[in-house]
DSSP file (Angstrom, degrees, kcal/mol; ACC not computed):
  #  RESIDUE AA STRUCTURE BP1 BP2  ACC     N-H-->O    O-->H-N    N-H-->O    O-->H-N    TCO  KAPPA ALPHA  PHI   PSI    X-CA   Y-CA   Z-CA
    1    1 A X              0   0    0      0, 0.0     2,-0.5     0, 0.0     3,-0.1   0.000 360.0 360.0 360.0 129.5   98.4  101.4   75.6
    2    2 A X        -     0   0    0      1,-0.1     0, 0.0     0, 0.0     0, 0.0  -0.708 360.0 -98.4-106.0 164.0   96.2  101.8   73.0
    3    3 A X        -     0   0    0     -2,-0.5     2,-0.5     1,-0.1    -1,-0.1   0.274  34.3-156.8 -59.2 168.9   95.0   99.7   70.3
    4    4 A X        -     0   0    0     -3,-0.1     2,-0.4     2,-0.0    -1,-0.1  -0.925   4.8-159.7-145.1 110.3   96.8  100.4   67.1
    5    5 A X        +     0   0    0     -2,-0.5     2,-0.1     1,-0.1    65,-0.0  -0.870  37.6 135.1-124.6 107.1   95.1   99.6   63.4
    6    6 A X        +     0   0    0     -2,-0.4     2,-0.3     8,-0.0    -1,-0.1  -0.267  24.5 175.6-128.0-141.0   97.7   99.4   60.9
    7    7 A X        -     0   0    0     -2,-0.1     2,-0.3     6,-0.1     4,-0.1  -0.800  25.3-107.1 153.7-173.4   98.6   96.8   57.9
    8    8 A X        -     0   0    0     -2,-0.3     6,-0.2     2,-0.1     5,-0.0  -0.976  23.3-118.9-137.3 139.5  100.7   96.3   55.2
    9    9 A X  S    S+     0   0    0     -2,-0.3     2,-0.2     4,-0.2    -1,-0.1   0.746 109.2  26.3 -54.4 -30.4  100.4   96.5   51.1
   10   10 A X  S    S-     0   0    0     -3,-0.0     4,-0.2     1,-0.0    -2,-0.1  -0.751  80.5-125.7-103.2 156.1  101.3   92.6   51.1
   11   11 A X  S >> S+     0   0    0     -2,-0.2     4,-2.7     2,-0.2     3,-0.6   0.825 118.6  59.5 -67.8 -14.4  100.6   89.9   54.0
   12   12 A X  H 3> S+     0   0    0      1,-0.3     4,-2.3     2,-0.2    -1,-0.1   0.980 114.3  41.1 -67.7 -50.4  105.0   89.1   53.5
   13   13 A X  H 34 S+     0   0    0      1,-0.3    -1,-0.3     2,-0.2    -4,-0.2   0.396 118.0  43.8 -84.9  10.4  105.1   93.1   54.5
   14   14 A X  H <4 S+     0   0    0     -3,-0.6     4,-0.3    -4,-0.2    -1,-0.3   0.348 110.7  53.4-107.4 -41.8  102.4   92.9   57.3
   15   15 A X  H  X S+     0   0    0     -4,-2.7     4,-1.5    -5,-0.1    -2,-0.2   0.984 108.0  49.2 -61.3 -39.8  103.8   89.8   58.7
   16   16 A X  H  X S+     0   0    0     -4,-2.3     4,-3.8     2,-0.3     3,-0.2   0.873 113.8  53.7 -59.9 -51.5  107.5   91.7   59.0
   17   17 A X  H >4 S+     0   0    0      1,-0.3     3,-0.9    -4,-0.2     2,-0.9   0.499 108.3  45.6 -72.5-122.2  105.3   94.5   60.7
   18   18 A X  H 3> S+     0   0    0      1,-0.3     4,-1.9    -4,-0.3    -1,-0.3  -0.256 114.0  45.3 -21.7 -57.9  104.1   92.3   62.9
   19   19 A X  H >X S+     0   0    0     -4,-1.5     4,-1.9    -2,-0.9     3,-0.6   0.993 115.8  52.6 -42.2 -83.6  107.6   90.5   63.8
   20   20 A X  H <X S+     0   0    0     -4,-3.8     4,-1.3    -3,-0.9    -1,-0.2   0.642 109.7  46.3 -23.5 -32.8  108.9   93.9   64.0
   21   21 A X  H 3> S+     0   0    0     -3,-0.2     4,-2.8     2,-0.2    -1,-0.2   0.925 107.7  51.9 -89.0 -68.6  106.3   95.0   66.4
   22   22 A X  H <X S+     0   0    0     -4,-1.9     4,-2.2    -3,-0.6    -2,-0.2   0.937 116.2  44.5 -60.9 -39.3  106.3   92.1   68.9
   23   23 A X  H  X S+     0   0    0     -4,-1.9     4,-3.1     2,-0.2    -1,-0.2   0.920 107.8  54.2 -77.2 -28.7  110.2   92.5   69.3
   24   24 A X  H  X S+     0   0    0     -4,-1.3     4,-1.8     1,-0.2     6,-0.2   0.921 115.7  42.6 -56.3 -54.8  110.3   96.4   69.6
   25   25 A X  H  <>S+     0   0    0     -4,-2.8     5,-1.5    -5,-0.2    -2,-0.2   0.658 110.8  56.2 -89.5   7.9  107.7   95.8   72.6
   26   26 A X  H ><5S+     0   0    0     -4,-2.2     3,-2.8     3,-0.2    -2,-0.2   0.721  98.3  60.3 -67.9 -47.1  109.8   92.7   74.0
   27   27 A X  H 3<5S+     0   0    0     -4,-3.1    -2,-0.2     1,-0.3    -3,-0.1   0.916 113.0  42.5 -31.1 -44.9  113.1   94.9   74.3
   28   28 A X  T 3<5S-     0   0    0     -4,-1.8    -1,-0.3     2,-0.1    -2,-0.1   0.556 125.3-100.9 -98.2  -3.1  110.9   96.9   76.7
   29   29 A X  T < 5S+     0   0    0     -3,-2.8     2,-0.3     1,-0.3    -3,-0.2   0.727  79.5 135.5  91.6  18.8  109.1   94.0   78.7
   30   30 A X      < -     0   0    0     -5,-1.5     2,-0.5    -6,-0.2    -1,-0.3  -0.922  48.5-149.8 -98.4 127.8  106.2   94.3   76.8
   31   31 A X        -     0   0    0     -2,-0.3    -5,-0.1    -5,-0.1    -9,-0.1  -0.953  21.9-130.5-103.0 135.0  103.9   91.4   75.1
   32   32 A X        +     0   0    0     -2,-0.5    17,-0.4     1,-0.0     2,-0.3  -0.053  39.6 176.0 -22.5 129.5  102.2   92.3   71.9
   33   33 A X        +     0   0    0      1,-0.1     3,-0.1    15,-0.1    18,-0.1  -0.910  40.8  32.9-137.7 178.7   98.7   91.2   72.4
   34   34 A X  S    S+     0   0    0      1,-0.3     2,-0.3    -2,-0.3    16,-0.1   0.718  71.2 169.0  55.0  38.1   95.3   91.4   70.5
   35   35 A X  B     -a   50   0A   0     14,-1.2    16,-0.9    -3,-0.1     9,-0.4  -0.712  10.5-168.7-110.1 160.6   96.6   91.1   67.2
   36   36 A X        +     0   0    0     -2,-0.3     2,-0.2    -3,-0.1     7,-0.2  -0.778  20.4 162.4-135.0 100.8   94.6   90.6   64.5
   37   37 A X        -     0   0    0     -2,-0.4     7,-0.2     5,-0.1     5,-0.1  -0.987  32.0-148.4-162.3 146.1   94.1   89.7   60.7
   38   38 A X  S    S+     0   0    0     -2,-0.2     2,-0.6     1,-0.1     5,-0.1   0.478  90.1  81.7 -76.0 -20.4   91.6   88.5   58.2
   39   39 A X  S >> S-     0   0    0      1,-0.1     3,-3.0     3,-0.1     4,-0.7  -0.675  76.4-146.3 -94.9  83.2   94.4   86.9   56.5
   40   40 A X  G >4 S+     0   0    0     -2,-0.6     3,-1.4     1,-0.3    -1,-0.1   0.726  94.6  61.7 -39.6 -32.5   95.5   83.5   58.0
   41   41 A X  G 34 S+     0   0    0      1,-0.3    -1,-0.3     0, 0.0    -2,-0.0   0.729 120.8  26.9 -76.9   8.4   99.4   83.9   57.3
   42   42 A X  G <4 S+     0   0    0     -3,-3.0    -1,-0.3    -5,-0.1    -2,-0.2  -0.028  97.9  99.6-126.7   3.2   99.3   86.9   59.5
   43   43 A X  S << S-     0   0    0     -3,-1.4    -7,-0.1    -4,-0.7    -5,-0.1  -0.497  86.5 -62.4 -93.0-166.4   96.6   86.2   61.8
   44   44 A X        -     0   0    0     -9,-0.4     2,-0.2    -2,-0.2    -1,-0.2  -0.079  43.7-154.1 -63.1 140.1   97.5   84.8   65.5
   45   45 A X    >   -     0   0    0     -3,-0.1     3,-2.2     4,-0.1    -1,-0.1  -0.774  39.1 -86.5-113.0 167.0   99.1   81.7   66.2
   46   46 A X  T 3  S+     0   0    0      1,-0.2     4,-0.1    -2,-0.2    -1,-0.1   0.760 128.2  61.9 -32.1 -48.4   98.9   79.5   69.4
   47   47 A X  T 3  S+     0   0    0      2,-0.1    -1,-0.2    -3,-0.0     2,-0.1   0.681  99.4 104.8 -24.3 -53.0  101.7   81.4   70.9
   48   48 A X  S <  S-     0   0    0     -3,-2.2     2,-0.7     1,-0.1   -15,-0.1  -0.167  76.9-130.4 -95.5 146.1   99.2   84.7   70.7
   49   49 A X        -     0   0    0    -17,-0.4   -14,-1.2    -2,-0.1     2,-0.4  -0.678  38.4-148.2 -74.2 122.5   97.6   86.5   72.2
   50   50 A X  B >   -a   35   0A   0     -2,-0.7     3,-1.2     3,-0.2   -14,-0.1  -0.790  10.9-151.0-114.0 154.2   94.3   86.5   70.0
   51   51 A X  T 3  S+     0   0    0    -16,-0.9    18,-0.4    -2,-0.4    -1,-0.2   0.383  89.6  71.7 -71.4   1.7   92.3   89.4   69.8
   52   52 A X  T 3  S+     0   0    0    -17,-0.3     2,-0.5     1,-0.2    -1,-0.3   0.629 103.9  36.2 -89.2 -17.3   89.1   87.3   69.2
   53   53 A X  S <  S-     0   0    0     -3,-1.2    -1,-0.2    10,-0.1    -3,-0.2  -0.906  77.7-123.9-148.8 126.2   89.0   85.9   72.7
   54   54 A X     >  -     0   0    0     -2,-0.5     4,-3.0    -3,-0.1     5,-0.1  -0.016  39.7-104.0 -45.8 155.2   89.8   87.2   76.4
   55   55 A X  H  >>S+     0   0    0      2,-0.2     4,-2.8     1,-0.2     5,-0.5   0.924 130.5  47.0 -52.9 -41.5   92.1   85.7   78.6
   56   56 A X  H  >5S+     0   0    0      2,-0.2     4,-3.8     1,-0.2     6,-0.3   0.979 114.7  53.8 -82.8 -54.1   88.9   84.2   80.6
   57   57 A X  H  4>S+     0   0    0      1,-0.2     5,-3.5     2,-0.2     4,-0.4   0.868 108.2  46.4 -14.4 -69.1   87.6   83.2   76.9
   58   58 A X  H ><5S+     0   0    0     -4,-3.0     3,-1.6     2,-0.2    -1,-0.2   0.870 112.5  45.2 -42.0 -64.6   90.5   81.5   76.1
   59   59 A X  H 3<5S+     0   0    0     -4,-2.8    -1,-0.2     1,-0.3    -2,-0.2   0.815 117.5  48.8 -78.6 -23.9   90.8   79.4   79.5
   60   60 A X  T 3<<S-     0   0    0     -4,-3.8    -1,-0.3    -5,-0.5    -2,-0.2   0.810 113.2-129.1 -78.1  -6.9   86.8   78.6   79.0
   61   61 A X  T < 5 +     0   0    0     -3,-1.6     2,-0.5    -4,-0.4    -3,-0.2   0.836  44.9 173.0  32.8  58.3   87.6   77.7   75.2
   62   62 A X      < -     0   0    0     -5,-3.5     2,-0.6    -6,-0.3    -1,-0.2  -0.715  29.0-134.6 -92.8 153.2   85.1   79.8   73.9
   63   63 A X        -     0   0    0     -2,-0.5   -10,-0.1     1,-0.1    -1,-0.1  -0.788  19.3-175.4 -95.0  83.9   84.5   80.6   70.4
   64   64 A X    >   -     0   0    0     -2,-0.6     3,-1.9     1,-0.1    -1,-0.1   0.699  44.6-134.6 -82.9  -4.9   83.8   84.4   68.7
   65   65 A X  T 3   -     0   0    0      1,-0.3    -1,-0.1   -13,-0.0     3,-0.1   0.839  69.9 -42.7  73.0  29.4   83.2   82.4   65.1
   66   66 A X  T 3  S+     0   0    0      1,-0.4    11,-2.8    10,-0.1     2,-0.5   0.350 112.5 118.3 113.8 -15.8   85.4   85.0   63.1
   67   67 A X    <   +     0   0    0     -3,-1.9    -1,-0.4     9,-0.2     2,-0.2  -0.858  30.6 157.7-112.3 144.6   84.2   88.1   64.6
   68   68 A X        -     0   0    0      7,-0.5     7,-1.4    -2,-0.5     2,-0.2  -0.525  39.6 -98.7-131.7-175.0   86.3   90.6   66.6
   69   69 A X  E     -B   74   0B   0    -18,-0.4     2,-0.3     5,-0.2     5,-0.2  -0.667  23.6-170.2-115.1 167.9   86.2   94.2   67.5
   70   70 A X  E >  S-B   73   0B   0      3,-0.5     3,-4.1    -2,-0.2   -67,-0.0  -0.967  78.8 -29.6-152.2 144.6   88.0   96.8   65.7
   71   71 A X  T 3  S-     0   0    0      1,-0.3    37,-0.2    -2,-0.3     3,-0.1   0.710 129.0 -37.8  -4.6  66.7   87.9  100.1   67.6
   72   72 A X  T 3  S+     0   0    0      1,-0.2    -1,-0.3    35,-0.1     2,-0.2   0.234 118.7 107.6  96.6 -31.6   84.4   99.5   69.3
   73   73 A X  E <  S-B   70   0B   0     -3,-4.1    -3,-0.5    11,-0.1    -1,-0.2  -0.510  79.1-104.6 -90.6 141.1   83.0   97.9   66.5
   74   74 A X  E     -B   69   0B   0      9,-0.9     9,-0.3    -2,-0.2    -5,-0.2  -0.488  38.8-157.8 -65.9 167.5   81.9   94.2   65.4
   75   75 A X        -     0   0    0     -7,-1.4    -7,-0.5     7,-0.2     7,-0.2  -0.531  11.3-160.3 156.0  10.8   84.6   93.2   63.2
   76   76 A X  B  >> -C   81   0C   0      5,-1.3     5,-1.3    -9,-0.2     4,-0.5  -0.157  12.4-176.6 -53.2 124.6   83.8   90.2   60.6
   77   77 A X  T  45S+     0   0    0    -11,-2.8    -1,-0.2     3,-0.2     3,-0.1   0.938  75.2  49.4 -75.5 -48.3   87.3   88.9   59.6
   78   78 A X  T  45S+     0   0    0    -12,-0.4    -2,-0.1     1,-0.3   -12,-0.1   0.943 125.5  24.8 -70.1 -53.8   86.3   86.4   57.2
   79   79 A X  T  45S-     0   0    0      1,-0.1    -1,-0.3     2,-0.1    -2,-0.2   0.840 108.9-131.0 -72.8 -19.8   83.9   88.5   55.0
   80   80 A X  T  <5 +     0   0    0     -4,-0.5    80,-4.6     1,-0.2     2,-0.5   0.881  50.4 145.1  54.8  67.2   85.9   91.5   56.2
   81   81 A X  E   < -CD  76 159C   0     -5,-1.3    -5,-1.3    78,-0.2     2,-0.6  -0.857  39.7-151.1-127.2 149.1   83.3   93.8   57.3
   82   82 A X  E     - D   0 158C   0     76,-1.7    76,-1.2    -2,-0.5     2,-0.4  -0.887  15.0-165.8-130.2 127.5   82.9   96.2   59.8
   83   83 A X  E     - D   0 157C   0     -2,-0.6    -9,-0.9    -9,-0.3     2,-0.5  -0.816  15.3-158.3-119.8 155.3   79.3   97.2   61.5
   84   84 A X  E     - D   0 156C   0     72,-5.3    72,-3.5    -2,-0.4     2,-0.4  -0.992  28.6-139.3-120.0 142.7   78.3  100.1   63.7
   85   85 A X  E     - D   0 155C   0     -2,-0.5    21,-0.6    70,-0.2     2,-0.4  -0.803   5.5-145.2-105.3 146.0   75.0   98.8   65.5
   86   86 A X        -     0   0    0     68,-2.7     2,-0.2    -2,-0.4    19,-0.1  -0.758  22.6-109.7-111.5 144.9   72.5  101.2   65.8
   87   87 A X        -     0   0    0     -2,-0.4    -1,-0.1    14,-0.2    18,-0.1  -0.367  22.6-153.2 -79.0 137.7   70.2  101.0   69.4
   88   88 A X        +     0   0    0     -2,-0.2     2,-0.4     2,-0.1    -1,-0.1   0.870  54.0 110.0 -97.7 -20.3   66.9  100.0   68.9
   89   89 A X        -     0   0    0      1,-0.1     2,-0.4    12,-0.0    -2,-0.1  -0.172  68.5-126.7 -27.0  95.1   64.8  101.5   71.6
   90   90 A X        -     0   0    0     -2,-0.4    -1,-0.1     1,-0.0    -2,-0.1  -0.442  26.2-126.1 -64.6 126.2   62.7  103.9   70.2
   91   91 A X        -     0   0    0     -2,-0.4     2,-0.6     6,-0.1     6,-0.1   0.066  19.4 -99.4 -64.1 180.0   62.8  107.5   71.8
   92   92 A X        -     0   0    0      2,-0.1     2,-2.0     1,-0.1     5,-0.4  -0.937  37.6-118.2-110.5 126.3   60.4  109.8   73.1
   93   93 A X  S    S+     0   0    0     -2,-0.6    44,-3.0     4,-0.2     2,-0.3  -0.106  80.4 113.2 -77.8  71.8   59.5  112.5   70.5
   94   94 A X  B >> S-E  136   0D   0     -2,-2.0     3,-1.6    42,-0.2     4,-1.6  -0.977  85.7-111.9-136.9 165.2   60.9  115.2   72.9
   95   95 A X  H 3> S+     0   0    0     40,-0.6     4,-0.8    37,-0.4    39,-0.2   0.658 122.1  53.4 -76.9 -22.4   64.1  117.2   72.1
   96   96 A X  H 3> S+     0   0    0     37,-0.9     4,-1.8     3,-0.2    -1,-0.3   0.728 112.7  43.7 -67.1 -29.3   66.0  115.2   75.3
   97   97 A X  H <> S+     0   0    0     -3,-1.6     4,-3.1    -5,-0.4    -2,-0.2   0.989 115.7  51.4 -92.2 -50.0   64.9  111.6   73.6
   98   98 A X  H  X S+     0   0    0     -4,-1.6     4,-0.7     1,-0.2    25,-0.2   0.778 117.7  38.4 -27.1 -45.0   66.1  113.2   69.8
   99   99 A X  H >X S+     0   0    0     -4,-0.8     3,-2.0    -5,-0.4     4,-1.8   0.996 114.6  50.8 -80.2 -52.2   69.3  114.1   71.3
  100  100 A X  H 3X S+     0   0    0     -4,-1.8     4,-0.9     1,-0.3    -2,-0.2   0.900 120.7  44.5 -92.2 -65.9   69.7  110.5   73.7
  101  101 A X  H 3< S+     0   0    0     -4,-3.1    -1,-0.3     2,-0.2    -3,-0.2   0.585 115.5  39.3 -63.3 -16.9   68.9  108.7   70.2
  102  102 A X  H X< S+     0   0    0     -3,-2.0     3,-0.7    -4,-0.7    -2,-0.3   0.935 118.4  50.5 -99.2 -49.9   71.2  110.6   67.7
  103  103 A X  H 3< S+     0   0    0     -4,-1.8    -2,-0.2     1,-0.3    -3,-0.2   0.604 103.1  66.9 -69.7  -8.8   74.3  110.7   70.5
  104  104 A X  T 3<  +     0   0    0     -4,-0.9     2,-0.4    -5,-0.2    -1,-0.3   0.249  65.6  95.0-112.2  33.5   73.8  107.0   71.0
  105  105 A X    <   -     0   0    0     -3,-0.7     2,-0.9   -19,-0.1   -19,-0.1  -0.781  68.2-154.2-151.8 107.2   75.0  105.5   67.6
  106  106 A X        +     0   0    0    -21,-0.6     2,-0.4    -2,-0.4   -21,-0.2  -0.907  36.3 149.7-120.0 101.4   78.5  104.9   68.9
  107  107 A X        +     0   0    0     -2,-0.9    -2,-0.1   -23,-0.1   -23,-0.1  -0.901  16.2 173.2-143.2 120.9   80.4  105.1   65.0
  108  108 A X  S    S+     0   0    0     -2,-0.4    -1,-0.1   -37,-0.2   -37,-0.0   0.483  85.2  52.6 -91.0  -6.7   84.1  106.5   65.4
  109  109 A X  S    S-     0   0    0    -38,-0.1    -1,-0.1     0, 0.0    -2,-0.0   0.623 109.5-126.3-104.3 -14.2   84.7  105.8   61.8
  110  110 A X        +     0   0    0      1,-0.0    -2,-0.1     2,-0.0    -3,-0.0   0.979  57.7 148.0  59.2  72.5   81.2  108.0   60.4
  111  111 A X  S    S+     0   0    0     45,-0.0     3,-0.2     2,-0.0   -27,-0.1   0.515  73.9  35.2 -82.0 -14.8   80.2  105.2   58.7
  112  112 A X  S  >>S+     0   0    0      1,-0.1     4,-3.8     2,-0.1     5,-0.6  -0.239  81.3 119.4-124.8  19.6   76.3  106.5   59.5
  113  113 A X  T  45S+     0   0    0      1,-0.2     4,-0.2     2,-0.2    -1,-0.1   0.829  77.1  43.0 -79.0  -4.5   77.4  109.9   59.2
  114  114 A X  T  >5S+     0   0    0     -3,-0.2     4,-0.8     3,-0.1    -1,-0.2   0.702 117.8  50.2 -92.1  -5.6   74.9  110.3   56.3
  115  115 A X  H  >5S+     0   0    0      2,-0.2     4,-1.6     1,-0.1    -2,-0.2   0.959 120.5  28.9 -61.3 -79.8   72.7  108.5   58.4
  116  116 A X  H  X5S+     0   0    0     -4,-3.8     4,-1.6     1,-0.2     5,-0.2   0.743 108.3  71.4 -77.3  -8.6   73.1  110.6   61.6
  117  117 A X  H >><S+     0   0    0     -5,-0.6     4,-1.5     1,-0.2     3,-0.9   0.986  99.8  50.2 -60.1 -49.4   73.9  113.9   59.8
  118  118 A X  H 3X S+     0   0    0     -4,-0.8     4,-0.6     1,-0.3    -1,-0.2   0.814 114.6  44.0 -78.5 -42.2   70.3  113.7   58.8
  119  119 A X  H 3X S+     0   0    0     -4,-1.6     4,-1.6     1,-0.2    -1,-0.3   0.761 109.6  52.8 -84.6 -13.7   69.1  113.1   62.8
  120  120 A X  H <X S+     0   0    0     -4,-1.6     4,-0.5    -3,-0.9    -2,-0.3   0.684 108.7  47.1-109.7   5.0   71.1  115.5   64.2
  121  121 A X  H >< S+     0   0    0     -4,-1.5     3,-2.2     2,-0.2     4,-0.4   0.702 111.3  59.1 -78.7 -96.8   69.8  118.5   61.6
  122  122 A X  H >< S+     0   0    0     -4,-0.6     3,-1.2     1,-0.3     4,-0.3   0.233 102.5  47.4  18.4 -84.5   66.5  116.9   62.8
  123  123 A X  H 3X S+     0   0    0     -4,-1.6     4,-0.7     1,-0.3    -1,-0.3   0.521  98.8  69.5 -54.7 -39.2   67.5  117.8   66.6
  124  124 A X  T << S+     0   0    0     -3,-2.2    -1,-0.3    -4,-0.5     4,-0.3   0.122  82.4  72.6 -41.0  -3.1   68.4  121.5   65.5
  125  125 A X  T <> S+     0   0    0     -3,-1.2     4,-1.9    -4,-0.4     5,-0.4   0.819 108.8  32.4 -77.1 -72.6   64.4  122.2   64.8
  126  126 A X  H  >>S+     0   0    0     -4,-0.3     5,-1.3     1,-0.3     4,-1.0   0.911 113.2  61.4 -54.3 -24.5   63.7  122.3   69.1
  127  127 A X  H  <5S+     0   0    0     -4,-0.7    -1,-0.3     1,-0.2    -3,-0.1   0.977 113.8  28.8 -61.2 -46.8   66.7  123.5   69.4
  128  128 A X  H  45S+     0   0    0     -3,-0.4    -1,-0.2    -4,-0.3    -2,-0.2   0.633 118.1  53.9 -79.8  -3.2   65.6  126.7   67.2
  129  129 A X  H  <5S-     0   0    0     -4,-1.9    -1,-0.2     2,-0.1    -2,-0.2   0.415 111.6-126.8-110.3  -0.4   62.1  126.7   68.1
  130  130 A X  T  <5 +     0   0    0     -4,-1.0    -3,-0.2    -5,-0.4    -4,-0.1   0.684  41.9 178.1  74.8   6.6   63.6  126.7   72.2
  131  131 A X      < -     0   0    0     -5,-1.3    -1,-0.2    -6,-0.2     2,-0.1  -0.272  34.1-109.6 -51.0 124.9   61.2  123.5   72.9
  132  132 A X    >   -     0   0    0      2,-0.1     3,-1.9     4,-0.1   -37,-0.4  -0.395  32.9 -96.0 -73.5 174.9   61.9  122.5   76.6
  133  133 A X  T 3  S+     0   0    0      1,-0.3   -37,-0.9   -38,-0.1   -38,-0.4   0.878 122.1  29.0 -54.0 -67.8   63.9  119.2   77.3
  134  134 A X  T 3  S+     0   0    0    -39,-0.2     2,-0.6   -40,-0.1    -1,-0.3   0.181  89.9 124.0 -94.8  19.6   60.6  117.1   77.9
  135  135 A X  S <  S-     0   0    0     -3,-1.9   -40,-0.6     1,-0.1     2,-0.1  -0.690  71.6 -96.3 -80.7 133.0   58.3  118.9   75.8
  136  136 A X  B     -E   94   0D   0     -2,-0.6   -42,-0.2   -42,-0.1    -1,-0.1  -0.224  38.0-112.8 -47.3 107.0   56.3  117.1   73.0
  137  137 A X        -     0   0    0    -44,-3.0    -1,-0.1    -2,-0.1     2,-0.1  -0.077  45.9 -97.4 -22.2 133.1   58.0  117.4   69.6
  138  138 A X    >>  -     0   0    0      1,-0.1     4,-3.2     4,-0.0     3,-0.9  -0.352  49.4-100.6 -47.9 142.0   55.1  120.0   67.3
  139  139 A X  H 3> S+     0   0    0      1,-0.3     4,-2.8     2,-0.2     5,-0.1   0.805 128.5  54.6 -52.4 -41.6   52.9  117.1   65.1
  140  140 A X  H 3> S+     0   0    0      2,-0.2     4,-1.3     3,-0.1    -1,-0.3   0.770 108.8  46.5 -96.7  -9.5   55.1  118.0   62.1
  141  141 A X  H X>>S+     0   0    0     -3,-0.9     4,-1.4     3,-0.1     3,-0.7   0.926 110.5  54.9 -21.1-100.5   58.4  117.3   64.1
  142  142 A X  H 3X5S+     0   0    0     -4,-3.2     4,-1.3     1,-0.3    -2,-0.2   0.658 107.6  45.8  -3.9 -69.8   57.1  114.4   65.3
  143  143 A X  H 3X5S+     0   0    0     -4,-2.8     4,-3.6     2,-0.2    -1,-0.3   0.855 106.8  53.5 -45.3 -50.6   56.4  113.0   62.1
  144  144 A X  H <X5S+     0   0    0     -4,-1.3     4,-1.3    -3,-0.7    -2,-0.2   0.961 119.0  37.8 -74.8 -35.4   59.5  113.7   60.4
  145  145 A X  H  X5S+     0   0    0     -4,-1.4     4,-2.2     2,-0.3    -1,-0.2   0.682 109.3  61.6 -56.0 -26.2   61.6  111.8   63.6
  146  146 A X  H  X<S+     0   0    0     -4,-1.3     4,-1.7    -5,-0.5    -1,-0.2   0.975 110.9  37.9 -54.3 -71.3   59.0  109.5   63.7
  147  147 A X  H  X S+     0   0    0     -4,-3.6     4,-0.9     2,-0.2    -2,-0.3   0.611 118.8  46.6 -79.6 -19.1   60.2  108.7   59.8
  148  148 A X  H  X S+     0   0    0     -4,-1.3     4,-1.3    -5,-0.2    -1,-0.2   0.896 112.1  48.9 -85.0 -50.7   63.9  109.0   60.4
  149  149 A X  H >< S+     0   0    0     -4,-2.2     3,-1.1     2,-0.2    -2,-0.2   0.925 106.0  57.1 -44.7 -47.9   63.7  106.9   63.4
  150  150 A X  H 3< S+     0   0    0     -4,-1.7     2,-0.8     1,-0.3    -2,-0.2   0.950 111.6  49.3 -46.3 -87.7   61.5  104.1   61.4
  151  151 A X  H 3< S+     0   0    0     -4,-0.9    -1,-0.3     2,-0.0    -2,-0.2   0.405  70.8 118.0 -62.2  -4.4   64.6  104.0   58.8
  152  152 A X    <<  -     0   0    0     -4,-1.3     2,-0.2    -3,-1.1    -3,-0.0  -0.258  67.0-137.7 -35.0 134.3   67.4  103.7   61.2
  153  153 A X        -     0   0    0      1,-0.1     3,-0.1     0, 0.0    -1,-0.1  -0.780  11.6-132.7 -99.5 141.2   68.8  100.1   59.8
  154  154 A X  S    S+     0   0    0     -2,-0.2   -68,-2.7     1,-0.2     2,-0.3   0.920  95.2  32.3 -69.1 -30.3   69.6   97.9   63.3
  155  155 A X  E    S-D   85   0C   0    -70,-0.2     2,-0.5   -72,-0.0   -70,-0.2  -0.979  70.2-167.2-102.5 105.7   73.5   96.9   61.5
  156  156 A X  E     -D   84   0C   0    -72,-3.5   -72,-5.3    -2,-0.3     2,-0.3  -0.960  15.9-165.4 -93.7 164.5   75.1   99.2   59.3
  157  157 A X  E     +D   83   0C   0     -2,-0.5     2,-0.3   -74,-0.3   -74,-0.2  -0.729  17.1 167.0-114.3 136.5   78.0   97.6   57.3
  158  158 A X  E     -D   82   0C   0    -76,-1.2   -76,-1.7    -2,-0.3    -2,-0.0  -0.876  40.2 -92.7-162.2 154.3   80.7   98.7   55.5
  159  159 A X  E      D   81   0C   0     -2,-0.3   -78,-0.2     1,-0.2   -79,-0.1  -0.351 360.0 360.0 -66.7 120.5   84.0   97.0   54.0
  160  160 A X              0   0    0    -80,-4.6    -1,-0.2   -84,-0.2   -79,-0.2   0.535 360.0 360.0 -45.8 360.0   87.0   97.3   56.1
């Protein structure tokens, strides 16, 4: 099964879904796990499974301090914010390390899409100029991925 990011216009009508939810997947032998919300009357109770901590978590009584995942992504509940982290390794200014660095920005939501829009036109220069996979980016290449990379932020943020 996979995870399933929903909510309700109120917490009264997000708890209900919630209620609703766990009992639909008891009829079938299912337990509801890995629920989640920023909102204490709706977030997880002892009973629950919570999505802030693994079973191994749990039994070790470790602590995730408010932050979950939300498809792939950090997760702050309290402030309610959601970050896609960007890799900090810099690449090597050849048309294989320009592709390695723009594919590896893991955002399912495009939260960086003006962000990566901008690297992966970038990566469309070798492409057109037929530069092999390890050949050295041209000096004015270079530069301008040399300056896009530099502005890469390591967090971007954005409000759930």
């Amino acid at each position: 099964m996979y995870d399933v990011i929903s909510g309700g216009s109120t917490t009264s009508k997000a708890r209900e879904m919630k209620i609703a939810a766990k009992e639909i997947f008891a009829d079938d032998a299912f337990k509801l796990h890995k629920w989640n919300s920023k909102f204490p009357e709706v977030a997880p109770n002892e009973t629950d499974w919570s999505a802030d901590h693994t079973f191994a978590k749990q039994q070790l009584g470790i602590s995730s301090g408010g932050e979950s995942s939300l498809l792939g992504l950090k997760w702050d509940k309290l402030r309610d914010v959601l970050s896609v982290t960007v890799p900090t390794p810099k690449a090597d200014n050849t048309k294989r390390g320009v592709l390695a660095k723009v594919a590896s920005i893991y955002d399912p939501l495009g939260m960086t899409s003006p962000l990566s829009l901008s690297g992966k036109l970038l990566y469309q220069d070798p492409c057109n100029l037929r530069a092999g996979w390890d050949e050295q980016l041209c000096p004015d290449l270079a530069r301008q991925w040399t300056h896009w990379e530099s502005s890469l932020p390591e967090r971007s943020q954005s409000s759930a």
